[in-house]
N, C-alpha and C positions, 0 to 999 in steps of 0.2 A: 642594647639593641632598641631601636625604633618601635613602639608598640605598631605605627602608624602603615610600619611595613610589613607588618606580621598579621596581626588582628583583624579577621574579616568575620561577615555572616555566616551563619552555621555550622561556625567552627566548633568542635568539642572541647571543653576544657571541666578540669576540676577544680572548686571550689573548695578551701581550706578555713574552716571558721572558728574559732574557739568558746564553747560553751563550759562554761561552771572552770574556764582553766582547761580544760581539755583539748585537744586541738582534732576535728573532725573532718574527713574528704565527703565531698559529696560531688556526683557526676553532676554538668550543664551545660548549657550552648550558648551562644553569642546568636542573641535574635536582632537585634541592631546595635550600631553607631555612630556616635556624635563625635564632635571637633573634643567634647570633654567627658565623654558620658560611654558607659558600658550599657547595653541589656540583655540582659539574661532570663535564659530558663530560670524561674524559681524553683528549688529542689524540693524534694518530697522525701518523707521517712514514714513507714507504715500509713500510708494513705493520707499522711497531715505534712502539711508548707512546714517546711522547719521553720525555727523563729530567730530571724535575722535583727538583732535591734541597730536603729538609725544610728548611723554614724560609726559605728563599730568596722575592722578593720576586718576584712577579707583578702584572702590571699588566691590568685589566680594563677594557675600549672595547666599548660599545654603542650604540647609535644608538637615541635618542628624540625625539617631536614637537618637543622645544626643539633640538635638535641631536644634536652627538655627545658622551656623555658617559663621563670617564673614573674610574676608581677603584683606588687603591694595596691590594694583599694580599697574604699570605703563606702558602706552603704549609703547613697541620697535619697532612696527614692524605692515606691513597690507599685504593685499594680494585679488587681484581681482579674478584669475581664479586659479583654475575652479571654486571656490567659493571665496565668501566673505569671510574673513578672519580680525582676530584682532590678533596679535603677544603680550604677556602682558609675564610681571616679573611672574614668582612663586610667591603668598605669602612667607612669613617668619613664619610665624607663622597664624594661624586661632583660634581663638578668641569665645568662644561660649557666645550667647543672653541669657542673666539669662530669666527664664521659669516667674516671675514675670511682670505686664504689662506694668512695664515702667525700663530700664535700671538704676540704683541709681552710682553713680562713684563720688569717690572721686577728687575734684580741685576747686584751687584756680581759680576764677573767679572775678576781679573786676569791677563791674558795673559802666559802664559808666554816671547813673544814678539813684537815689533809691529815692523814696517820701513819707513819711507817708500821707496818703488821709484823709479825712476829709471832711462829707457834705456841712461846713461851708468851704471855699476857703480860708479863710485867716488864717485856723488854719491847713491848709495846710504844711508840712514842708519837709527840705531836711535829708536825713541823710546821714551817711559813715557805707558801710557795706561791707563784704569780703566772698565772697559765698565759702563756703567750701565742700558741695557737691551738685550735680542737677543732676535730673530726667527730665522726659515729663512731673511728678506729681507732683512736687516741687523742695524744695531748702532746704538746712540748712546754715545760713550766722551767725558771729559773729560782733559785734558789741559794743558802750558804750550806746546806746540806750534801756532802757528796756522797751517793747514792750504789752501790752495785747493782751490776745488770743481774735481774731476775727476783730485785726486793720487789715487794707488793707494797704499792701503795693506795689507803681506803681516802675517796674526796664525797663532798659533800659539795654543791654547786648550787646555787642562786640563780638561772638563768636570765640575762638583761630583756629586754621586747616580750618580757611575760612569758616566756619560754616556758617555767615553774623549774621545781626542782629535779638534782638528779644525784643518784647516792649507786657509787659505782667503785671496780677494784681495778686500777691498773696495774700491772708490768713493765718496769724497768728494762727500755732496749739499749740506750745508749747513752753518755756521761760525756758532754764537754765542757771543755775551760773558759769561764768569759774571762776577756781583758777588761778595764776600763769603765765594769756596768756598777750600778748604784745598786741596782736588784738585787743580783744576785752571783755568786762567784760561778756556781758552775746551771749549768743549760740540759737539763735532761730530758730525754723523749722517752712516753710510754706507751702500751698499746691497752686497750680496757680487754681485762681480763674475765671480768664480772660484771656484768652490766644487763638490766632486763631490757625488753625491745622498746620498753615505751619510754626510758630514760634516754635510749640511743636516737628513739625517732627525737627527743626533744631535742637535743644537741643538734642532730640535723637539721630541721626548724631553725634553729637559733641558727646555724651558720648559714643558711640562704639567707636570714633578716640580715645576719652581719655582712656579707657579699653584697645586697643589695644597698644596704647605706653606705659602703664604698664605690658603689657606681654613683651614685645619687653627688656624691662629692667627686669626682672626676680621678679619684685616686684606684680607681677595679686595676690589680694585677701590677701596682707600681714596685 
């Protein structure tokens, strides 16, 4: 979508920043705009301007009649008086949140780590798997491993865009056959069965970056 059609004054939106690795919301407003330039409320935390460093990439979340729409920026710019101030890029493009409860995005993901579980420890094992799409909800991975519905499997993940890590336990919903693939012979989908919120908001995160660089490449939803 158009920033150019959406993006006006006094708009509400939230600001997503990442400090120490962390990824943080913070409420603001759109106090003007340029043909290339965002400005914003500066946000506050216990009475202090949070610390925005230059160049660093901020992420912009607003809520429009289509849904909730997101957009990648970077800081240029700040400004003390008469008010606080945040100087950021235009988005390029704005990106809309599928109305479903968890974002589902196609990519290559390899896991740092993947385990078939087992009550018994020693019948415990490793495997190789290559995530080909994830949600907050699950995952679909291929592999030469064929799997029954209801094994637990433990990953360990690397997220790409600095996402950070996420160490989670899925479930085994369903086993298919590939023909023809290099990857892997069969295609399974899992749903996370374990998983804390703050490992799920990251996968979330990571699949709006991922959504987003596929708009940016003209390939969104091919």
């Amino acid at each position: 979508m158009d920033p150019n059609d959406v993006l006006v004054p006094n708009q509400l939106i939230t600001l997503e920043y990442a400090e120490g690795g962390i990824f943080r919301a913070y409420s603001s407003r759109i106090e003007d705009i340029s043909s290339d330039s965002l400005c914003v409320a500066w946000p506050s935390e216990k009475g202090e301007l949070v610390s925005f460093k230059w160049g660093s990439e901020v992420g912009v979340f607003l809520s429009h009649q289509t849904g909730m729409l997101f957009g990648a920026t970077r800081v240029i710019g700040q400004q003390l008086d008469p008010l606080p101030l945040l100087i950021l890029t235009k988005p390029d493009i704005l990106i809309k949140r599928q109305r479903r409860r968890f974002l589902r995005v196609k990519a290559t993901v390899f896991p740092a780590d993947a385990w078939v579980l087992d009550p018994d420890p020693a019948r415990c094992r490793q495997i190789k798997v290559v995530i080909i799409d994830i949600s907050g909800g699950g995952i679909r991975f291929v592999g030469d491993d064929l799997l029954t519905r209801g094994t637990k499997i433990r990953l360990k993940l690397d997220l790409p865009f600095a996402c950070g890590a996420v160490d989670a336990i899925a479930s085994v919903l369903r086993v298919d056959v590939r023909d023809g693939s290099n990857r892997g012979r069969f295609e399974t989908a899992a749903a996370f069965s374990q998983i804390c919120e703050g490992d799920r908001d990251r996968i979330c995160k990571f699949a709006l970056r991922q959504q987003l660089e596929a708009a940016k490449q003209g390939d969104l939803w091919r």
